[in-house]
PQR file with spaces between the fields and no chain letter, atoms N, CA, C, O and H, PARSE charges and radii, in Angstrom:
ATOM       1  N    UNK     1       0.827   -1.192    0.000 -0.4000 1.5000
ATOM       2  CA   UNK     1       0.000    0.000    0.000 -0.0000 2.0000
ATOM       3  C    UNK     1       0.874    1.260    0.000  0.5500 1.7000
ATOM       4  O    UNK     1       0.492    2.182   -0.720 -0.5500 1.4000
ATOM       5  N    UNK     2       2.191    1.448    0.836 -0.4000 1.5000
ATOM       6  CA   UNK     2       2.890    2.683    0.855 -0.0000 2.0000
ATOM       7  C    UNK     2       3.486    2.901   -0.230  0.5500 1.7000
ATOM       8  O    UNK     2       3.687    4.027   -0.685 -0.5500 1.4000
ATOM       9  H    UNK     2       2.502    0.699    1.421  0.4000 1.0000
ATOM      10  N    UNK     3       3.876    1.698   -0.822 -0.4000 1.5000
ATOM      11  CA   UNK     3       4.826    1.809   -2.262 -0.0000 2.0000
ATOM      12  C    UNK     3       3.845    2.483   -3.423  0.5500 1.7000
ATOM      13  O    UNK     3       4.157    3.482   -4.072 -0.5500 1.4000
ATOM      14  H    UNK     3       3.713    0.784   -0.452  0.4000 1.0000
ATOM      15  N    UNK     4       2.416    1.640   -3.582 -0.4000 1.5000
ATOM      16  CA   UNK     4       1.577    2.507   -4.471 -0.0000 2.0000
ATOM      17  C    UNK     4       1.431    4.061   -4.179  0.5500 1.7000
ATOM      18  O    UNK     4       1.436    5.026   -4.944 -0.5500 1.4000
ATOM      19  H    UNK     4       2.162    0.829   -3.056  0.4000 1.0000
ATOM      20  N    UNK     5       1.286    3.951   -2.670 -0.4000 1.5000
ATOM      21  CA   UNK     5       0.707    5.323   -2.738 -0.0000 2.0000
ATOM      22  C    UNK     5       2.299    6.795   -2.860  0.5500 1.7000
ATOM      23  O    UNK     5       2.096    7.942   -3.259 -0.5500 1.4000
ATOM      24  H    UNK     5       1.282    3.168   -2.049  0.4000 1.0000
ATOM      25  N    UNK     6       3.324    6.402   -2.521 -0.4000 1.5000
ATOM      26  CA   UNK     6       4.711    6.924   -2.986 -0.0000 2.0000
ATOM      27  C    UNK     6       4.450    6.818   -4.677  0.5500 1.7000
ATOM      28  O    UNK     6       4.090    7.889   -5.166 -0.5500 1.4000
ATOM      29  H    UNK     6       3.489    5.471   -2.196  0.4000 1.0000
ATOM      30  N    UNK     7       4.545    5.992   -5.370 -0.4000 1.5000
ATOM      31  CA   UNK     7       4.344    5.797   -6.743 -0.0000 2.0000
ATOM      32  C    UNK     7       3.846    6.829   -6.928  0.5500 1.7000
ATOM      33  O    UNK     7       4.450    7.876   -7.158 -0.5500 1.4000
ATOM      34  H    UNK     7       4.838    5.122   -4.973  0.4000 1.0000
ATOM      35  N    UNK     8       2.600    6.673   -6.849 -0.4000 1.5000
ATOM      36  CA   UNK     8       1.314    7.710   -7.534 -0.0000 2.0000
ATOM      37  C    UNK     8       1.394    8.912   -6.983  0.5500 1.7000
ATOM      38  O    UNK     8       0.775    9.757   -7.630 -0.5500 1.4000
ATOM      39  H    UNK     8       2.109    5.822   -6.661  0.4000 1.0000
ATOM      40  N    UNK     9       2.054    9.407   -5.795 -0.4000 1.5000
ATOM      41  CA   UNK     9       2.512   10.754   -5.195 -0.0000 2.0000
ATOM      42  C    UNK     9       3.712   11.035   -6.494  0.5500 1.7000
ATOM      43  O    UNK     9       3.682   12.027   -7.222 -0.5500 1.4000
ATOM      44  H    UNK     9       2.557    8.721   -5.270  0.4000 1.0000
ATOM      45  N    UNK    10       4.722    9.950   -6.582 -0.4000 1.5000
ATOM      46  CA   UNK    10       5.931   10.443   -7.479 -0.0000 2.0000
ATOM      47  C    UNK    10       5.090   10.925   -8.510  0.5500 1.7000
ATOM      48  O    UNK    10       4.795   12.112   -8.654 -0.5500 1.4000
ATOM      49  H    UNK    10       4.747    9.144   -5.991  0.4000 1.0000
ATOM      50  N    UNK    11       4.695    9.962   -9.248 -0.4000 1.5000
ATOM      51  CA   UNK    11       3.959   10.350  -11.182 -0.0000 2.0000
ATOM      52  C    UNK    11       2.866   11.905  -10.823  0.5500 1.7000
ATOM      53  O    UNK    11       2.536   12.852  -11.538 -0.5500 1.4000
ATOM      54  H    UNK    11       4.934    8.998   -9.131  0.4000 1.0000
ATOM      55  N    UNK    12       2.661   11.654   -9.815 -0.4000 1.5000
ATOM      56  CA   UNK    12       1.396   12.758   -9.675 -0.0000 2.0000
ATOM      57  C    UNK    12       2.339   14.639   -9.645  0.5500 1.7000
ATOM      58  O    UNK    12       2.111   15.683  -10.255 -0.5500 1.4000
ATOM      59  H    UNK    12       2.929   10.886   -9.235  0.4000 1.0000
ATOM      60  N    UNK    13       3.355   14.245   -8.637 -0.4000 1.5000
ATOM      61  CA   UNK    13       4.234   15.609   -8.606 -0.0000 2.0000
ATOM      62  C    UNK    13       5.072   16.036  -10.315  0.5500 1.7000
ATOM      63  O    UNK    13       5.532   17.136  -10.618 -0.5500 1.4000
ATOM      64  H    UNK    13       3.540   13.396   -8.141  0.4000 1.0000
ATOM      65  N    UNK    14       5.052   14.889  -11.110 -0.4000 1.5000
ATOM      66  CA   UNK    14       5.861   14.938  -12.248 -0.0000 2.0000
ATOM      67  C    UNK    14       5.741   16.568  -12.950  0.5500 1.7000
ATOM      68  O    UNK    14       6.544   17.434  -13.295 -0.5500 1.4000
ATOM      69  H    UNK    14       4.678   13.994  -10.863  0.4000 1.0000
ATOM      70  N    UNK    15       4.271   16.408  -12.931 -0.4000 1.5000
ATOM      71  CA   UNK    15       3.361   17.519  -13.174 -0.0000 2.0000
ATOM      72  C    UNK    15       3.568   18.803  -13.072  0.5500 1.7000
ATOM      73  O    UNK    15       3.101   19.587  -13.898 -0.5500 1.4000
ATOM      74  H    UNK    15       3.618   15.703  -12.651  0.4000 1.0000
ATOM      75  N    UNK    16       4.419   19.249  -11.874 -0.4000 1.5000
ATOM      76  CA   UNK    16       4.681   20.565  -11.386 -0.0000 2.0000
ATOM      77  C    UNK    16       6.053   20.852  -12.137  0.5500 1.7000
ATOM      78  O    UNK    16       6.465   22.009  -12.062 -0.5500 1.4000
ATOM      79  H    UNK    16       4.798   18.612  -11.204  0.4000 1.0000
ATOM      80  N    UNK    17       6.811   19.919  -12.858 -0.4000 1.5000
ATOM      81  CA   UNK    17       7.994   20.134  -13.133 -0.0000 2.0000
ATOM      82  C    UNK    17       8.018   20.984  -14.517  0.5500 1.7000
ATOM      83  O    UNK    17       8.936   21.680  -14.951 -0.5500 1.4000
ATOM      84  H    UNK    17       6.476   18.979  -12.919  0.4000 1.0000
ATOM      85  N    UNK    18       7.147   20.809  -14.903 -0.4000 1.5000
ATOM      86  CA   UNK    18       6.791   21.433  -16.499 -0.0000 2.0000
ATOM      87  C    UNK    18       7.061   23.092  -16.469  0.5500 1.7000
ATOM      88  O    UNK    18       6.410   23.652  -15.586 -0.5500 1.4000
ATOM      89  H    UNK    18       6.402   20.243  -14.551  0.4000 1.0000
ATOM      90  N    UNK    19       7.992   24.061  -17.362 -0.4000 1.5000
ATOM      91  CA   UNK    19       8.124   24.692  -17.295 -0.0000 2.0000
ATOM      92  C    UNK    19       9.114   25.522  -18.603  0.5500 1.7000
ATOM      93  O    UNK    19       9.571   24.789  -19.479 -0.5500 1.4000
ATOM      94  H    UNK    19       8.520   23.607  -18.080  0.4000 1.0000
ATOM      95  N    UNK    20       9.357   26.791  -18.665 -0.4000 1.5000
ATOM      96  CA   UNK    20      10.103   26.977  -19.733 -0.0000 2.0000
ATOM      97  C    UNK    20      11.518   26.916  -19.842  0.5500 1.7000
ATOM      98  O    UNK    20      12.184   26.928  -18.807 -0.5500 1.4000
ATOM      99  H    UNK    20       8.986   27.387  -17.954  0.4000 1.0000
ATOM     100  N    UNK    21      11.933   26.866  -20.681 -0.4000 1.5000
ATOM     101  CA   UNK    21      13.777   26.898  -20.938 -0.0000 2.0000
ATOM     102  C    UNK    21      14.267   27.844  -20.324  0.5500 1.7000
ATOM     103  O    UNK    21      13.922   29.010  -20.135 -0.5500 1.4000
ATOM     104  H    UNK    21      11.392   26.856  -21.522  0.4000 1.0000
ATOM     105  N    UNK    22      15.578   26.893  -19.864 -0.4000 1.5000
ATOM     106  CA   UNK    22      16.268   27.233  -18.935 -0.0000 2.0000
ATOM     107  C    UNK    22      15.552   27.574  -16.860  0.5500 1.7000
ATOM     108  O    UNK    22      15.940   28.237  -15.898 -0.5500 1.4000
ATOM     109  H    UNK    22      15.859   25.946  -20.018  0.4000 1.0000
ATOM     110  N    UNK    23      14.831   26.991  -17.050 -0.4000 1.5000
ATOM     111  CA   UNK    23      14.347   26.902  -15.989 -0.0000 2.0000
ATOM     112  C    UNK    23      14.968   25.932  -14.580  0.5500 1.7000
ATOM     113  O    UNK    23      15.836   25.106  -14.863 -0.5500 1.4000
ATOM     114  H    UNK    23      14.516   26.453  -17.832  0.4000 1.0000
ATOM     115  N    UNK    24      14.593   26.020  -13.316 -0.4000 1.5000
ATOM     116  CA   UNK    24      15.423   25.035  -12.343 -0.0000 2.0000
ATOM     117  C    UNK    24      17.043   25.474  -12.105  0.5500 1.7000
ATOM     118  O    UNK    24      17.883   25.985  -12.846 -0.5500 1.4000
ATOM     119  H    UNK    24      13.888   26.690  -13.086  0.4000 1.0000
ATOM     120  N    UNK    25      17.060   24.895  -10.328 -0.4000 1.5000
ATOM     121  CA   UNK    25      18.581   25.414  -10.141 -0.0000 2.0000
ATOM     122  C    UNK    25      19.830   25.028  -10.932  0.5500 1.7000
ATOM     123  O    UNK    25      20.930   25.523  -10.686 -0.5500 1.4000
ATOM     124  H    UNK    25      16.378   24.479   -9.727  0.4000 1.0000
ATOM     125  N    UNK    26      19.635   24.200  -11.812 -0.4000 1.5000
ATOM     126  CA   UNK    26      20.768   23.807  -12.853 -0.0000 2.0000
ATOM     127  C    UNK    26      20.679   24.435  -14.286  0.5500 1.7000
ATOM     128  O    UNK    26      21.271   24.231  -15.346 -0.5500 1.4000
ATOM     129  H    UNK    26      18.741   23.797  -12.012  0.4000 1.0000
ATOM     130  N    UNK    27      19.804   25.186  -13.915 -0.4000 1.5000
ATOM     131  CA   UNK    27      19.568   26.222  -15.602 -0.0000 2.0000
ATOM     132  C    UNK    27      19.890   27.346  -15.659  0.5500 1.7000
ATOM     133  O    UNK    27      20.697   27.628  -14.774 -0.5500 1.4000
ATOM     134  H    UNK    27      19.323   25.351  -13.054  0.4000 1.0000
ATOM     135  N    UNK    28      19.605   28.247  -16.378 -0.4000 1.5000
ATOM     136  CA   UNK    28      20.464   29.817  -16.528 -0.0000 2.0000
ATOM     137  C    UNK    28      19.340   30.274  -15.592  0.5500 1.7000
ATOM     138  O    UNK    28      19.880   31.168  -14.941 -0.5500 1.4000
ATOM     139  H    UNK    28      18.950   28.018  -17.097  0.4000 1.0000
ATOM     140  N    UNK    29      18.389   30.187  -15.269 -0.4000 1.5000
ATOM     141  CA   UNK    29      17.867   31.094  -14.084 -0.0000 2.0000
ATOM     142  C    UNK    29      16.923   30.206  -13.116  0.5500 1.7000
ATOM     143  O    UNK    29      16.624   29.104  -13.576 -0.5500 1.4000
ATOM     144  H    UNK    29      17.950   29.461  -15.798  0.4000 1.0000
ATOM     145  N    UNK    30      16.281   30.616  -11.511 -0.4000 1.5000
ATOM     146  CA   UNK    30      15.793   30.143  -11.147 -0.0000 2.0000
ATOM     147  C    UNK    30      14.885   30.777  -10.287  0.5500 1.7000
ATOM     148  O    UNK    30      15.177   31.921   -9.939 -0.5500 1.4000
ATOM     149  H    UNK    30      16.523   31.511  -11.137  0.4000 1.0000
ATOM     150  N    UNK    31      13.533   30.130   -9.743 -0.4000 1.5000
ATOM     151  CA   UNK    31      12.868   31.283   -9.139 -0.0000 2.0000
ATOM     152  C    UNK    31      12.752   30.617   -7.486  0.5500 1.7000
ATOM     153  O    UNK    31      13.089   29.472   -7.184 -0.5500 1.4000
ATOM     154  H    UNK    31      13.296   29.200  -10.025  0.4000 1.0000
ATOM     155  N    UNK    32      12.235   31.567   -6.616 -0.4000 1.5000
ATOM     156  CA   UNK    32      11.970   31.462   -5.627 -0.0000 2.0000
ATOM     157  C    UNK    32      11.350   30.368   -5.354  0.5500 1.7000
ATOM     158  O    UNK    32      11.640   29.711   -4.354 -0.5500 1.4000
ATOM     159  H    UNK    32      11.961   32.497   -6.860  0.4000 1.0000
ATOM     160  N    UNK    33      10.374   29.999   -6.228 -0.4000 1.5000
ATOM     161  CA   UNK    33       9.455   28.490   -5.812 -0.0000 2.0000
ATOM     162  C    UNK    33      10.147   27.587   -6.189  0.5500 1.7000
ATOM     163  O    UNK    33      10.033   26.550   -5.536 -0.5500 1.4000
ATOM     164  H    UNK    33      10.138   30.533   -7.040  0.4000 1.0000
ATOM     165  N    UNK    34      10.989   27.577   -7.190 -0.4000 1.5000
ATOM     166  CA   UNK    34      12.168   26.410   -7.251 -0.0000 2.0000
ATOM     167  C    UNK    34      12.936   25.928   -6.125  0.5500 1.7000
ATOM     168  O    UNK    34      13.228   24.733   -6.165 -0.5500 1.4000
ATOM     169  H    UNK    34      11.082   28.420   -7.721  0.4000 1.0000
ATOM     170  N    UNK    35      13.384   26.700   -4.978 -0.4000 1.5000
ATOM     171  CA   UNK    35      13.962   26.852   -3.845 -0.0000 2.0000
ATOM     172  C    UNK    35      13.170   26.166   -2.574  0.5500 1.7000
ATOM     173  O    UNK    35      13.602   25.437   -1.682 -0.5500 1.4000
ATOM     174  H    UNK    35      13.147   27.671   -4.945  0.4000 1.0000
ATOM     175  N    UNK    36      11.353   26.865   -2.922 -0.4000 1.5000
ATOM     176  CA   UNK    36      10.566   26.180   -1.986 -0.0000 2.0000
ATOM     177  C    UNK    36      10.378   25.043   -2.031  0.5500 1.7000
ATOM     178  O    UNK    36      10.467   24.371   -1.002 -0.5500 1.4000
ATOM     179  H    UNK    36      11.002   27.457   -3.647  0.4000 1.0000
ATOM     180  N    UNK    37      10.057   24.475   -3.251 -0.4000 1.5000
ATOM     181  CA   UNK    37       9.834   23.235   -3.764 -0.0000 2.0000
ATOM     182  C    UNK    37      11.211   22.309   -2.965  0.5500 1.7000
ATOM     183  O    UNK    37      11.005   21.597   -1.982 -0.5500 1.4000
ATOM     184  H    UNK    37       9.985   25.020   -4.087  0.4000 1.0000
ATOM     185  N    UNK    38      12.572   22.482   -3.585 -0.4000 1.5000
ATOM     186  CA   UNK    38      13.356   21.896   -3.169 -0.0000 2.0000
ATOM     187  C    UNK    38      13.026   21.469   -1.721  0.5500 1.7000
ATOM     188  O    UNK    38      12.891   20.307   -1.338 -0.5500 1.4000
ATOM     189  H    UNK    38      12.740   23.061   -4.383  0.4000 1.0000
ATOM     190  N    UNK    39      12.901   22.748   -0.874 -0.4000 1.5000
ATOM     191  CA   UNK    39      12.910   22.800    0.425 -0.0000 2.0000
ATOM     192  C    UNK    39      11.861   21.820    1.055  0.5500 1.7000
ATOM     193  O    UNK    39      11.891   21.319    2.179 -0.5500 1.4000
ATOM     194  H    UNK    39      13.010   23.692   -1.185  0.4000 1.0000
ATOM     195  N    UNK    40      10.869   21.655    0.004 -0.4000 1.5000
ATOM     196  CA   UNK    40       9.694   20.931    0.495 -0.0000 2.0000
ATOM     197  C    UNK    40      10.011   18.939    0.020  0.5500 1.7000
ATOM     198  O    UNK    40       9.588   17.838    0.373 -0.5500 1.4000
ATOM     199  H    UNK    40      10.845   22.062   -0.909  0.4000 1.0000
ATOM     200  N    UNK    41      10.908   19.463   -0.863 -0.4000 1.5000
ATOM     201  CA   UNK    41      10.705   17.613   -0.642 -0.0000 2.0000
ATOM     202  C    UNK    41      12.056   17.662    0.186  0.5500 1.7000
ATOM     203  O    UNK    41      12.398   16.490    0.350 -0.5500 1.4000
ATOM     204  H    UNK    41      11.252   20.357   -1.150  0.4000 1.0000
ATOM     205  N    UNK    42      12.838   18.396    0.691 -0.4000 1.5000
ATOM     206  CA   UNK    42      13.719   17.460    1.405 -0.0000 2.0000
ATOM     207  C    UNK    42      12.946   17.581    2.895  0.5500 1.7000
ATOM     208  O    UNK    42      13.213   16.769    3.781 -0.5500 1.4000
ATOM     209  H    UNK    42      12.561   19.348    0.557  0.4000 1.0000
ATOM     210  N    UNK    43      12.058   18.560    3.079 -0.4000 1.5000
ATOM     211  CA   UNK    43      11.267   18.262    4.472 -0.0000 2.0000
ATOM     212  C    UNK    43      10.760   16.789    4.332  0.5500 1.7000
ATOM     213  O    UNK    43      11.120   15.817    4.996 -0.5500 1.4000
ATOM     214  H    UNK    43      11.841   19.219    2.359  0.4000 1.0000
ATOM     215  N    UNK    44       9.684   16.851    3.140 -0.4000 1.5000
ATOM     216  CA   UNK    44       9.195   15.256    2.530 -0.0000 2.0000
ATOM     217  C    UNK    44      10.032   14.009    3.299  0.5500 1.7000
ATOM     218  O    UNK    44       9.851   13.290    4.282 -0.5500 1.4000
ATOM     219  H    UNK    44       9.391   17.640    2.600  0.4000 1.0000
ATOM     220  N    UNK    45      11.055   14.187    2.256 -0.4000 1.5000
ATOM     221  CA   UNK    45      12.360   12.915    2.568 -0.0000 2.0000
ATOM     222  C    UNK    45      12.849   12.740    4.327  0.5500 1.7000
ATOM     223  O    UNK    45      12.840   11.686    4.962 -0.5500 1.4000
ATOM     224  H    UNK    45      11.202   14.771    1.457  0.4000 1.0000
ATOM     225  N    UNK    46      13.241   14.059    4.815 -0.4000 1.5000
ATOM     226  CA   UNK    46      13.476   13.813    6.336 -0.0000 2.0000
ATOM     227  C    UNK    46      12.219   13.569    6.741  0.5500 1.7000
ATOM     228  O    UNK    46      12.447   13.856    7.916 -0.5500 1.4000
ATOM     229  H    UNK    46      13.248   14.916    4.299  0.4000 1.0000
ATOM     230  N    UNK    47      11.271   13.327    6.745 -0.4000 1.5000
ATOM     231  CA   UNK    47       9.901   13.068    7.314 -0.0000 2.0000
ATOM     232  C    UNK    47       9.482   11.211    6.851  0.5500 1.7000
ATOM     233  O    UNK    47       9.119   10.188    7.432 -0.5500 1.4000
ATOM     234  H    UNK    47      11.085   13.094    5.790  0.4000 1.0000
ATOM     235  N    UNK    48       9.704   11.505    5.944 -0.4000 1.5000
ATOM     236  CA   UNK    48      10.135    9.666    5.630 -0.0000 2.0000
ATOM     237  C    UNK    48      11.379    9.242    6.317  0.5500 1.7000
ATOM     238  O    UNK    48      11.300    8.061    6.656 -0.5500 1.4000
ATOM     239  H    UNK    48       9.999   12.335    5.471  0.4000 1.0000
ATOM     240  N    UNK    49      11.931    9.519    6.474 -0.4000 1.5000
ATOM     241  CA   UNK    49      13.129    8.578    6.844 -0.0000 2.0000
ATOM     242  C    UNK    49      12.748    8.815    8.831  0.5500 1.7000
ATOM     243  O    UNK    49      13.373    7.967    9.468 -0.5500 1.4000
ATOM     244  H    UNK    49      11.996   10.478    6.198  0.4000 1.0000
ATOM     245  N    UNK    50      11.924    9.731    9.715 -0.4000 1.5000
ATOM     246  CA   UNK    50      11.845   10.368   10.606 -0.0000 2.0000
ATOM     247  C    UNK    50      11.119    8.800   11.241  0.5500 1.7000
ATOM     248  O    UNK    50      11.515    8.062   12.143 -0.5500 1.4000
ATOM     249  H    UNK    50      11.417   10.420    9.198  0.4000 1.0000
ATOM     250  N    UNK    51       9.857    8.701   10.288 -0.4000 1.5000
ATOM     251  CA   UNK    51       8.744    8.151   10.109 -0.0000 2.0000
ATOM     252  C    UNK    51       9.298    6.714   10.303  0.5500 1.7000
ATOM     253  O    UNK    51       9.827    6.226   11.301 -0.5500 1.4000
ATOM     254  H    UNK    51       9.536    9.301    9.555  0.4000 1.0000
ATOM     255  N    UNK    52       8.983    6.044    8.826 -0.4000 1.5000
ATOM     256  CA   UNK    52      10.469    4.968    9.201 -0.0000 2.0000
ATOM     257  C    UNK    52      11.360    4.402   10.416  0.5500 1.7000
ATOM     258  O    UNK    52      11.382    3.224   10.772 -0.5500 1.4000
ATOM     259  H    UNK    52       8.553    6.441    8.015  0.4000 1.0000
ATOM     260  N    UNK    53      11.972    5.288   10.894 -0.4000 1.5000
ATOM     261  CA   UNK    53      12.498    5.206   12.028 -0.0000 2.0000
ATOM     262  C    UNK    53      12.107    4.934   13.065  0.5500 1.7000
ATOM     263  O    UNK    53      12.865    4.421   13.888 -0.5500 1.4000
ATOM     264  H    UNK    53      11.955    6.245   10.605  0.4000 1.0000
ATOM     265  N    UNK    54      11.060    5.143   13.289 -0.4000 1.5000
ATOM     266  CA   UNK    54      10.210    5.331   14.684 -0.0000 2.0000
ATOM     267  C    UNK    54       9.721    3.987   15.217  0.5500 1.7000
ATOM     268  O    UNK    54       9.015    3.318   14.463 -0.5500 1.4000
ATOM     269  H    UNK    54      10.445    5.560   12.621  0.4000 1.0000
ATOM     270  N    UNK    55       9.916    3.675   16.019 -0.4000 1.5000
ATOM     271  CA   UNK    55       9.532    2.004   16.394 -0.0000 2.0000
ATOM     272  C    UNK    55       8.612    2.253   17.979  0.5500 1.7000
ATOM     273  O    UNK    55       8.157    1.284   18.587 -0.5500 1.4000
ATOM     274  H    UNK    55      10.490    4.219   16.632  0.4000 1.0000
C-alpha cells in the first residue's frame, strides 16, 4: 500500500515540473518556488526517513 501510494505521489508531482527553458537550479535562471519546492521535498524525505524510524 505505501509503495503505491509513494508511486502515484511520485507520477502525480511529475506535473509541477513542467516549465520553460532554462528553468530550475541547474539552468540559466531560477525562481523562488524552485527553492521552496526543493525545500519541500527534502522536508518530505526527512519526514520519511523520521517516520520509518520510529519504532
Amino acid at each position: 500500500m505505501n509503495r503505491t501510494l509513494i508511486a502515484a505521489a511520485l507520477l502525480l508531482a511529475s506535473g509541477w515540473a513542467a516549465a520553460h527553458d532554462g528553468h530550475g537550479l541547474a539552468g540559466a535562471h531560477w525562481h523562488a518556488s524552485d527553492l521552496f519546492g526543493l525545500a519541500l521535498a527534502l522536508a518530505a524525505g526527512a519526514g520519511m526517513v523520521w517516520w520509518r524510524g520510529r519504532k
